[in-house]
Structure formats: structure tokens, C-alpha cells
PyMOL commands that place a pseudoatom at each C-alpha (Angstrom):
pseudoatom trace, name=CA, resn=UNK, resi=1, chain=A, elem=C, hetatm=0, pos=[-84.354, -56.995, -4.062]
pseudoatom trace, name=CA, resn=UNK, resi=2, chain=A, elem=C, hetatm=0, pos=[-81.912, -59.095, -1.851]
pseudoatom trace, name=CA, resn=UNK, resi=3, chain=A, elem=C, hetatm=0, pos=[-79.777, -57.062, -0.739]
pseudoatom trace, name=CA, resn=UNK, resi=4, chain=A, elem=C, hetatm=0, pos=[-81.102, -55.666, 1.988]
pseudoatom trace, name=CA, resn=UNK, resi=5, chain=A, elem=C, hetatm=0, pos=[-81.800, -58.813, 3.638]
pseudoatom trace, name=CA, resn=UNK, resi=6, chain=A, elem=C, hetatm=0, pos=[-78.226, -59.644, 3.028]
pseudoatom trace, name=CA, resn=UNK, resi=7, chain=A, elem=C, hetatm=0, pos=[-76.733, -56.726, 4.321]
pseudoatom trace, name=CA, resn=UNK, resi=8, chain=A, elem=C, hetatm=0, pos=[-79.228, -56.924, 7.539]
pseudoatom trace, name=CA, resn=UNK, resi=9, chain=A, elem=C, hetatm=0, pos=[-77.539, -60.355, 8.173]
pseudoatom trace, name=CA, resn=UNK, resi=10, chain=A, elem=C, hetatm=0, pos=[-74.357, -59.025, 7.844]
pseudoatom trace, name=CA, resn=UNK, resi=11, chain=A, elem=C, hetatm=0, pos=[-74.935, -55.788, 10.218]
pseudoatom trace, name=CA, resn=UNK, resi=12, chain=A, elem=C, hetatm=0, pos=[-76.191, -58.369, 12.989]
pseudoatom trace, name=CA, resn=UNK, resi=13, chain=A, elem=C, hetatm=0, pos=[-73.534, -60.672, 12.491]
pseudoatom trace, name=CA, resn=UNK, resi=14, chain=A, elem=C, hetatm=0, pos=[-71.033, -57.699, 13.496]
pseudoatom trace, name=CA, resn=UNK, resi=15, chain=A, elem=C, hetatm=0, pos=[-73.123, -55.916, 16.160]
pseudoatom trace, name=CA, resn=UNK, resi=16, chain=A, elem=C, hetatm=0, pos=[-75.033, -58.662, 18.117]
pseudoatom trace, name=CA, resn=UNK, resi=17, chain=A, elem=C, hetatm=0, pos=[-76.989, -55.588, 19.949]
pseudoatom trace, name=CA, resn=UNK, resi=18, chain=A, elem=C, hetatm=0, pos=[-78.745, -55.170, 16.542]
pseudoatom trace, name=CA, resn=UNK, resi=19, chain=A, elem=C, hetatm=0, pos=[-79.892, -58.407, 16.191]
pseudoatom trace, name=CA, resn=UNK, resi=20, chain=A, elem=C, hetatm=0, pos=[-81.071, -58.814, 19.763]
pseudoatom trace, name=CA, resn=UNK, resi=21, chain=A, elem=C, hetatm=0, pos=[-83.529, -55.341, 19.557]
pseudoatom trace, name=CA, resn=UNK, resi=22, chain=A, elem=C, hetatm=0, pos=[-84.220, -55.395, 15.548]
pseudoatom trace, name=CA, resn=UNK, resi=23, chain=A, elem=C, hetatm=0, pos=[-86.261, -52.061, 16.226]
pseudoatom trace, name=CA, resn=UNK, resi=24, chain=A, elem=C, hetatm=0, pos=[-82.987, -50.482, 16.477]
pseudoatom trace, name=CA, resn=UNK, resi=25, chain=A, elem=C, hetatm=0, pos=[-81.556, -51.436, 12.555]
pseudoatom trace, name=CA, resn=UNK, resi=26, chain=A, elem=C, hetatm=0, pos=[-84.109, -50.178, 9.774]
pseudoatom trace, name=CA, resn=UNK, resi=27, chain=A, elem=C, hetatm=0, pos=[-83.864, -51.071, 6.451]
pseudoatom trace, name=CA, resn=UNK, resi=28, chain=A, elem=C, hetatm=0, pos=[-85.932, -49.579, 3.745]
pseudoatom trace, name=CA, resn=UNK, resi=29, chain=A, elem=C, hetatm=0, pos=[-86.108, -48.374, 0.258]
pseudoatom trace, name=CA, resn=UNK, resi=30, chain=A, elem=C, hetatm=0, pos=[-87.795, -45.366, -0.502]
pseudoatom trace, name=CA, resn=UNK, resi=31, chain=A, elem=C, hetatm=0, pos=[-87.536, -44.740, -4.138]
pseudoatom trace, name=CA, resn=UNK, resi=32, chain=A, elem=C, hetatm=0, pos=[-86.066, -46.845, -7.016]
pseudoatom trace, name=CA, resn=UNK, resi=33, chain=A, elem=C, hetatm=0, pos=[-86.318, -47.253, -10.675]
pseudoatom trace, name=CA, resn=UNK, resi=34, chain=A, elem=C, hetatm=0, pos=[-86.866, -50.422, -12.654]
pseudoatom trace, name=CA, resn=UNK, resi=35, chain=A, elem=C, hetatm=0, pos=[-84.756, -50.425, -15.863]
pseudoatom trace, name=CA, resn=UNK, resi=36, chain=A, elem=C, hetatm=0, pos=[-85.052, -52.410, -18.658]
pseudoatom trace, name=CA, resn=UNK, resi=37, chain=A, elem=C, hetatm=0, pos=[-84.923, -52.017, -22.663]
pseudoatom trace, name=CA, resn=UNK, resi=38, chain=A, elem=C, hetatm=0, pos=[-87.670, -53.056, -25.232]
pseudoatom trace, name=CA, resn=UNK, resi=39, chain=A, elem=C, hetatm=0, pos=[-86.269, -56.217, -26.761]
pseudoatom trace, name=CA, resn=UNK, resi=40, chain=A, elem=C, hetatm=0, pos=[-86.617, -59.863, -27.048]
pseudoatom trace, name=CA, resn=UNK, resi=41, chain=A, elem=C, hetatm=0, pos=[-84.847, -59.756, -23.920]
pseudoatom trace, name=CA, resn=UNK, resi=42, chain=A, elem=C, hetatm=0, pos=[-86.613, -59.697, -20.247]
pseudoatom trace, name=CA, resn=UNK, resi=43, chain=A, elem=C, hetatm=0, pos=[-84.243, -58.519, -18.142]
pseudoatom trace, name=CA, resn=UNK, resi=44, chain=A, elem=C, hetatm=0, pos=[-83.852, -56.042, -16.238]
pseudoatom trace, name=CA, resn=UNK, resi=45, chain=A, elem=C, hetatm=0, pos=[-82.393, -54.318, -13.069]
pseudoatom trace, name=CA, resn=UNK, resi=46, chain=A, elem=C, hetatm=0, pos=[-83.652, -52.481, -9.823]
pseudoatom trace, name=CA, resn=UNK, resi=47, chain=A, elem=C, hetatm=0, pos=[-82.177, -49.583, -8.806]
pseudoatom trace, name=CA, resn=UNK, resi=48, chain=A, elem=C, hetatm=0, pos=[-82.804, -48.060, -5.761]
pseudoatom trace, name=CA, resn=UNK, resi=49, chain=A, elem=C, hetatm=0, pos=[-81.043, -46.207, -2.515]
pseudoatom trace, name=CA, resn=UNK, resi=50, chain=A, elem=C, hetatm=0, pos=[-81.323, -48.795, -0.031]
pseudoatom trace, name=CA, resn=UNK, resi=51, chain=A, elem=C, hetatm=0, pos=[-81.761, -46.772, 3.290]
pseudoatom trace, name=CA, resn=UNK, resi=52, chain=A, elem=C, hetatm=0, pos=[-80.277, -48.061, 6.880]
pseudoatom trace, name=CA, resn=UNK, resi=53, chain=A, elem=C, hetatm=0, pos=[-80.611, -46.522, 9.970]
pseudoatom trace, name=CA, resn=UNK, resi=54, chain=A, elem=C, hetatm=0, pos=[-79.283, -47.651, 13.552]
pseudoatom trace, name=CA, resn=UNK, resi=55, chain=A, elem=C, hetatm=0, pos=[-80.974, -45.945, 16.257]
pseudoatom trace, name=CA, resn=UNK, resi=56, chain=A, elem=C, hetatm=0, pos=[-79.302, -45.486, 19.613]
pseudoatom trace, name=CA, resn=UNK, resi=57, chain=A, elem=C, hetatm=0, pos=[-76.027, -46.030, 18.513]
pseudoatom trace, name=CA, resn=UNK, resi=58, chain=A, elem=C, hetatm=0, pos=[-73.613, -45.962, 21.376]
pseudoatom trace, name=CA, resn=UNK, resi=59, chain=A, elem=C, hetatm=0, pos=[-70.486, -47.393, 19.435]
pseudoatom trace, name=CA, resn=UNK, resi=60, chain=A, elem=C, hetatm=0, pos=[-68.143, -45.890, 16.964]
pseudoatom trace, name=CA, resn=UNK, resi=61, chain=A, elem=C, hetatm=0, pos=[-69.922, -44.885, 14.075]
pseudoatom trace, name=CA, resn=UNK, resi=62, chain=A, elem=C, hetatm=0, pos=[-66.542, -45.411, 12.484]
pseudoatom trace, name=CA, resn=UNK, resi=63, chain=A, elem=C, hetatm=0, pos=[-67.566, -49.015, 13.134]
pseudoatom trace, name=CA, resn=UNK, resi=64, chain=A, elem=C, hetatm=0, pos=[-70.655, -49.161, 11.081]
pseudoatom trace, name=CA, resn=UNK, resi=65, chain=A, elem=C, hetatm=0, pos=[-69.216, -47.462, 8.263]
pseudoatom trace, name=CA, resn=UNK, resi=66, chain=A, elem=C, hetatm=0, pos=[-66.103, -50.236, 7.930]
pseudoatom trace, name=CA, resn=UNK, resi=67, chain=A, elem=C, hetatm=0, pos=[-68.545, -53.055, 8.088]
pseudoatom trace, name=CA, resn=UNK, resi=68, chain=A, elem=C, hetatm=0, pos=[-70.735, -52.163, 5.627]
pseudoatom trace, name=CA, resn=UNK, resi=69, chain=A, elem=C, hetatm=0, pos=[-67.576, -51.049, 3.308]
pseudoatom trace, name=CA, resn=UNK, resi=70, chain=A, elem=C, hetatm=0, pos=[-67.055, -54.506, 3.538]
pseudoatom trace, name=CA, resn=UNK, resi=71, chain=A, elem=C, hetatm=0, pos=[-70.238, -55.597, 2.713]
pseudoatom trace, name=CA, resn=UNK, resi=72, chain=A, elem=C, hetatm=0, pos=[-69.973, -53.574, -0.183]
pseudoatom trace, name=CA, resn=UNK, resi=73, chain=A, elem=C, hetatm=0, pos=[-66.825, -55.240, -1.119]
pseudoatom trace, name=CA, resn=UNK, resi=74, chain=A, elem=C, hetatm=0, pos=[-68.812, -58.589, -2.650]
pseudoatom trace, name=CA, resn=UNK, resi=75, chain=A, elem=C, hetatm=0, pos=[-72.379, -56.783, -3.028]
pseudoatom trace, name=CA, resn=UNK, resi=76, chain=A, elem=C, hetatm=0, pos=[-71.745, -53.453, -4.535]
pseudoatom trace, name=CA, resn=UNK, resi=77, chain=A, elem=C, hetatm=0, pos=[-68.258, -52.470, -5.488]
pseudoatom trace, name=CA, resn=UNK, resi=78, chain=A, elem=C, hetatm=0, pos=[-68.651, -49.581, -7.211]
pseudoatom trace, name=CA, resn=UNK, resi=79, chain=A, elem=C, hetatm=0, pos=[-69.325, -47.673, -4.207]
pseudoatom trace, name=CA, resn=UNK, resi=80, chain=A, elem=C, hetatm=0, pos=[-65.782, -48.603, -3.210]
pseudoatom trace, name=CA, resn=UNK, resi=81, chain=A, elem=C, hetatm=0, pos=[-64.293, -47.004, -6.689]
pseudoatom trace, name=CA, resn=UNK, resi=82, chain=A, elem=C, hetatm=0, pos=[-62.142, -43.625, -5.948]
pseudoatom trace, name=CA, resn=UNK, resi=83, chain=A, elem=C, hetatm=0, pos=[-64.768, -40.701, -6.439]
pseudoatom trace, name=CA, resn=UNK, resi=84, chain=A, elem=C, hetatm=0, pos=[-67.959, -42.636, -5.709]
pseudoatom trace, name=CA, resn=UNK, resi=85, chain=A, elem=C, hetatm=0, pos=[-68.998, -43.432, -2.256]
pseudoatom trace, name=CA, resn=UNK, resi=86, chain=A, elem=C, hetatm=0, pos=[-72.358, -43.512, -0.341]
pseudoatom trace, name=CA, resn=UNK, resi=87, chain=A, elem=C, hetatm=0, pos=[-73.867, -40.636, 1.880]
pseudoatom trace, name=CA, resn=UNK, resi=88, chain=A, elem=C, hetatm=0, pos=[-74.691, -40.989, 5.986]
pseudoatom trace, name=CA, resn=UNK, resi=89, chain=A, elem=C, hetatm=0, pos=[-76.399, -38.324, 8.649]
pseudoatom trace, name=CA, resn=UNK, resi=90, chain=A, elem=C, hetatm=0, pos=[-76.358, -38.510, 11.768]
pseudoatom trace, name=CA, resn=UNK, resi=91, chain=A, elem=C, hetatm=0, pos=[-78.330, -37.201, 14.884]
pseudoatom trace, name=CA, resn=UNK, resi=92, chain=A, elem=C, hetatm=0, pos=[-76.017, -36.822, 17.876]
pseudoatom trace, name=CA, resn=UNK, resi=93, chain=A, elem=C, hetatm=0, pos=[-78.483, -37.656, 20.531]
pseudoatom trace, name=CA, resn=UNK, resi=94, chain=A, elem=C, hetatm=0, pos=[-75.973, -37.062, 23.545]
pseudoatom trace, name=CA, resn=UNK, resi=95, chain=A, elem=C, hetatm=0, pos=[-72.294, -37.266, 23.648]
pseudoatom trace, name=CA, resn=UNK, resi=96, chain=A, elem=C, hetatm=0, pos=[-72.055, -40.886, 23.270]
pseudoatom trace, name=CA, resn=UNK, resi=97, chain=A, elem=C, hetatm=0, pos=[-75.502, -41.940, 21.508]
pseudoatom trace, name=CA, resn=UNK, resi=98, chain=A, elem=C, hetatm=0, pos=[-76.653, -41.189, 18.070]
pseudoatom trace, name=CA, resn=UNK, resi=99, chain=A, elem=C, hetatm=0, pos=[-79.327, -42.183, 15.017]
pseudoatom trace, name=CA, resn=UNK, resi=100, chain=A, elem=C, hetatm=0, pos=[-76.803, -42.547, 11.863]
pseudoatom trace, name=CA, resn=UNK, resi=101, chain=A, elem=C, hetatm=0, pos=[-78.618, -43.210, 8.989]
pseudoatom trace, name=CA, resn=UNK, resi=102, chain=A, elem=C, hetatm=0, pos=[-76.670, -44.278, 5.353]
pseudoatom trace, name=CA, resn=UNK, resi=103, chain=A, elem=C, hetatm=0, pos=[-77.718, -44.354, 1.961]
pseudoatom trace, name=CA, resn=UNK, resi=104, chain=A, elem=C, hetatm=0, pos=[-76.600, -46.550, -0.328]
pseudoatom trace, name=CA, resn=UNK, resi=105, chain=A, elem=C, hetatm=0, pos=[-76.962, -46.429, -4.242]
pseudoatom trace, name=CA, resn=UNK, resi=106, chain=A, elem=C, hetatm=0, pos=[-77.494, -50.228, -5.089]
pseudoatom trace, name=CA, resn=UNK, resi=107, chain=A, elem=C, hetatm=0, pos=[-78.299, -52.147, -8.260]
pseudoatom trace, name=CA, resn=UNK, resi=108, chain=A, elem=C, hetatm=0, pos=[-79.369, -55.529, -8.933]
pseudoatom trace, name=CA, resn=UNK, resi=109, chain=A, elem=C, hetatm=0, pos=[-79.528, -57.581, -11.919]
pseudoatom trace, name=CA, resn=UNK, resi=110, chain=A, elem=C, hetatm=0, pos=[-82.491, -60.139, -12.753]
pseudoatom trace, name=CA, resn=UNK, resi=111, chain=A, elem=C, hetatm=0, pos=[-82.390, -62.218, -15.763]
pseudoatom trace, name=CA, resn=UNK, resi=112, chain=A, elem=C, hetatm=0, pos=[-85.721, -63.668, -17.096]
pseudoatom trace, name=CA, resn=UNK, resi=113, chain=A, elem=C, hetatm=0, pos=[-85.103, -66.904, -19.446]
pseudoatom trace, name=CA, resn=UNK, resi=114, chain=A, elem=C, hetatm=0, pos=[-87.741, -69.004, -21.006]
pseudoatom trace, name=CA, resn=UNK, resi=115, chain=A, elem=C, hetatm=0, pos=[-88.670, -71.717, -18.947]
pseudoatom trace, name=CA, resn=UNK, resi=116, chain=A, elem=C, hetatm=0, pos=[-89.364, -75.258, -20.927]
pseudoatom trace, name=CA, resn=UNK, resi=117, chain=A, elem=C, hetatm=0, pos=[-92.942, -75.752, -21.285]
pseudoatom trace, name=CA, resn=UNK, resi=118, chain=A, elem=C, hetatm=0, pos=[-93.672, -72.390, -20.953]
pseudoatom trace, name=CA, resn=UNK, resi=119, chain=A, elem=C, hetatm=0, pos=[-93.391, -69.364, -18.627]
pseudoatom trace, name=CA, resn=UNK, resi=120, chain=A, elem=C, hetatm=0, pos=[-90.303, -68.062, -17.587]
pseudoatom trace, name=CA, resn=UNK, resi=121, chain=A, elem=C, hetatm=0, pos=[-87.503, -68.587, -15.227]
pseudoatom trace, name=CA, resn=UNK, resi=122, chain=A, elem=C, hetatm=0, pos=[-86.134, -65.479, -12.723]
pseudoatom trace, name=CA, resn=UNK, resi=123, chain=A, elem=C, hetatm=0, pos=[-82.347, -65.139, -11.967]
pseudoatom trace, name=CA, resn=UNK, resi=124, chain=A, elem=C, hetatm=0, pos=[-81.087, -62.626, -9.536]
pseudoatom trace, name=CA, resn=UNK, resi=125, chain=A, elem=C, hetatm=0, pos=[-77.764, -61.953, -10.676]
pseudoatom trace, name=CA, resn=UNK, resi=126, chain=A, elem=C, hetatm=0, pos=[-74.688, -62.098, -8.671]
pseudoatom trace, name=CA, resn=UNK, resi=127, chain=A, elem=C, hetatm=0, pos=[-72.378, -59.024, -8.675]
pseudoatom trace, name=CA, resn=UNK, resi=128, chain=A, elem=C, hetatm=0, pos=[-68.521, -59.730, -10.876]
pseudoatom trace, name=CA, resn=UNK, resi=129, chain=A, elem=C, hetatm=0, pos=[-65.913, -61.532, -9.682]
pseudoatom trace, name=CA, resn=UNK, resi=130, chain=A, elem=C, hetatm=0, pos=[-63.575, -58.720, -8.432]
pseudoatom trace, name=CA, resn=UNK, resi=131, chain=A, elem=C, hetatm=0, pos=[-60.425, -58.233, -11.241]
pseudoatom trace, name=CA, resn=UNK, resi=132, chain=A, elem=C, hetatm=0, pos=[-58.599, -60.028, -8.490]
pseudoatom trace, name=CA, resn=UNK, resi=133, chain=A, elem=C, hetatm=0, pos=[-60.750, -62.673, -6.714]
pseudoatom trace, name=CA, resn=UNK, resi=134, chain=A, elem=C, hetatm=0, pos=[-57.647, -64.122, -4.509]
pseudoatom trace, name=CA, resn=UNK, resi=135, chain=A, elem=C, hetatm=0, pos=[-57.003, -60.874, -3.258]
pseudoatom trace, name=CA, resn=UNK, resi=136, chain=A, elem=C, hetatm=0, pos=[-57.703, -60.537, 0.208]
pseudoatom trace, name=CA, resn=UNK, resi=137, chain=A, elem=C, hetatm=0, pos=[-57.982, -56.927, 2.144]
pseudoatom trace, name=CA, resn=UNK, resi=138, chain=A, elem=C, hetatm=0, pos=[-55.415, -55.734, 4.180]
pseudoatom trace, name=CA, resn=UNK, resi=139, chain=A, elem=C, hetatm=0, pos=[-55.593, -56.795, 7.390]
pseudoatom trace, name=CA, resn=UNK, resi=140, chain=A, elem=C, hetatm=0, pos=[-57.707, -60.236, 6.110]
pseudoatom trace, name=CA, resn=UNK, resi=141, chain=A, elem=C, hetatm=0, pos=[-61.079, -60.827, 5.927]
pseudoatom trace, name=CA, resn=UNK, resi=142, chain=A, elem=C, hetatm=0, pos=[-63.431, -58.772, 8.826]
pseudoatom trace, name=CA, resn=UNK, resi=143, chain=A, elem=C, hetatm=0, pos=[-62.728, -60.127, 12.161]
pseudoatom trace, name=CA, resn=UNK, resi=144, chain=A, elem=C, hetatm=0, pos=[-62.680, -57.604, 14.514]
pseudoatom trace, name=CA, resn=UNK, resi=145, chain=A, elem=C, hetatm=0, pos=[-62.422, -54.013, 14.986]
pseudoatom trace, name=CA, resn=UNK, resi=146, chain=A, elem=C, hetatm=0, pos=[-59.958, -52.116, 17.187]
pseudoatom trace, name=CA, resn=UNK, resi=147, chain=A, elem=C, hetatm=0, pos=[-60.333, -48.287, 18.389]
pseudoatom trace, name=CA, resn=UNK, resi=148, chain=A, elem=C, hetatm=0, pos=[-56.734, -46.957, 19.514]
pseudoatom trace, name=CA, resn=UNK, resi=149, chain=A, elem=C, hetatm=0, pos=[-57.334, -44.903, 22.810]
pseudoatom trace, name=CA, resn=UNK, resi=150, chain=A, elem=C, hetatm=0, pos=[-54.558, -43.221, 24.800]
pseudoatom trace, name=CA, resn=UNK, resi=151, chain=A, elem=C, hetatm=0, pos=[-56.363, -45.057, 27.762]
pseudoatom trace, name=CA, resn=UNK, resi=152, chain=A, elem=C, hetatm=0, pos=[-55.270, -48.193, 25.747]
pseudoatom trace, name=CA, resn=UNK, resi=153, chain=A, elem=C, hetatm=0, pos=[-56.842, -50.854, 22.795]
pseudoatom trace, name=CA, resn=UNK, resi=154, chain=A, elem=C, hetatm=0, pos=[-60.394, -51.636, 22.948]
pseudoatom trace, name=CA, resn=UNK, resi=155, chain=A, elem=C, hetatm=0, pos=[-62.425, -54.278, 20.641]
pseudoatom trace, name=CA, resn=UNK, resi=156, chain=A, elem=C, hetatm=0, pos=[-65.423, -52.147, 19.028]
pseudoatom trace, name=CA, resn=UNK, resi=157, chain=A, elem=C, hetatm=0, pos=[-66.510, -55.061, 16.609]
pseudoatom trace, name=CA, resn=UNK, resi=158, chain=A, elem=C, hetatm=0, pos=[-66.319, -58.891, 18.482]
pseudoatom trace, name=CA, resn=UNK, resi=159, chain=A, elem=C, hetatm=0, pos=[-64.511, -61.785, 16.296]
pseudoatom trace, name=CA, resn=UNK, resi=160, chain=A, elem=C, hetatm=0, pos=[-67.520, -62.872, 14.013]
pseudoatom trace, name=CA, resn=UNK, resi=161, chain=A, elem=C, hetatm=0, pos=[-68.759, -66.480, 15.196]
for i in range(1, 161): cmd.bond("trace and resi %d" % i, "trace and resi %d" % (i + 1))
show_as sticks, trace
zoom trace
């Protein structure tokens, strides 16, 4: 299950305060199913809510929400599909601080191939190529965030290094 390592890169990437105090970005799955069907075949594929929860949260948690809808972009579209989605809570701590927590439906392929010699060979699959691979998002790839204010602009999400 690699996905949760990969989206915990991708969270600190964004929000350097998460990777500096890891305590503060959870990642955990709770329940899951393994499915797989009775043939010649080996695969299979986890399924599982993949559960992550920033504590303390004193940004936008309009912020979270667009970088991990672009996470989701390469590593599980199908949340991005009109009608599907993910669910979130939140615990409004004071008026600027909160615990959100989301919960995301992922899937992941593995394909097991005989190996020469004997034993077999593991391959976690990668998600499709998008209809459209050269298509890029409005806007461009994830850069930076920016929260209108009437007091004027302000960066919520640095330019990714």
C-alpha cells in the first residue's frame, strides 16, 4: 500500500510545517478489503479508506483540500469524477485552529507474475494514463495557493521547491 507514503510526501512538500512536526499529519488505514478472484491469475487489489488527519491546523482548510485534489489527480482519479468525491470532519479548535481529518476511498493494483526459476514476481500497478495525458489543469501544475482577502492577496501554499 503506497499510497500513503506518497501522498505524505506530497502533503509536506506543500505545507513545510507538516514535515517539520510529523506528529501533526497522521496517516492511517483502518479497514480495507483485499480482492482478488480464484483463477490461474494472482492478482489482486487493496482497497481501503486511507485516513489523514492534520492536527492544529491554522491555515485554510481550503488549502488542504486543493492539494490533495491534486494528488488525486495522478493517484486516484476517480475521486475527481462528477458525483464521487471523498469525505472530511473537522474539529474547530478556536477561531483560527482546527483537527480536519479526510477520508479517502483508494485502490491499488498488484500484479503477481511467475518469476523464472521459480517464485513469483510483485508489481504495484500504476493508476491509467488520464484520457488526456498532455492536458494540464487550469492554472498549471500546483505552485502556489492564493486566498483573496479584502485586506489584500496572501500566499497560503509557498511555490513548491
Amino acid at each position: 500500500m503506497q499510497k500513503a507514503d506518497s501522498l505524505r510526501a506530497w502533503l509536506a512538500q506543500y505545507f513545510p510545517e507538516l514535515a517539520r512536526d510529523a506528529s501533526r499529519l497522521r496517516i492511517w488505514i483502518e479497514t480495507g478489503k483485499v480482492r482478488a478472484i480464484n483463477t490461474d491469475a494472482r492478482n489482486f487489489q487493496w482497497e481501503y479508506t486511507l485516513t489523514v488527519l492534520a492536527t492544529e491546523w491554522t491555515g485554510d482548510p481550503s488549502a488542504l483540500a486543493v492539494v490533495i485534489n491534486e494528488w488525486c489527480r495522478a493517484n486516484a482519479p476517480e475521486l475527481l469524477q462528477y458525483g464521487s468525491g471523498y469525505s472530511f470532519e473537522a474539529d474547530i479548535l478556536d477561531a483560527g485552529t482546527f483537527d480536519v481529518q479526510f477520508a479517502l476511498p483508494l485502490s491499488e493494483g498488484v500484479q503477481v507474475t511467475d518469476r523464472e526459476g521459480g517464485g513469483w514476481n510483485l508489481e504495484h500497478t500504476a493508476e491509467p494514463v488520464p484520457l488526456f495525458p498532455d492536458d494540464e489543469p487550469a492554472g498549471g501544475p500546483l505552485r502556489e495557493i492564493w486566498h483573496d482577502r479584502a485586506a489584500g492577496d496572501e500566499r497560503i501554499v509557498p511555490l513548491a521547491d
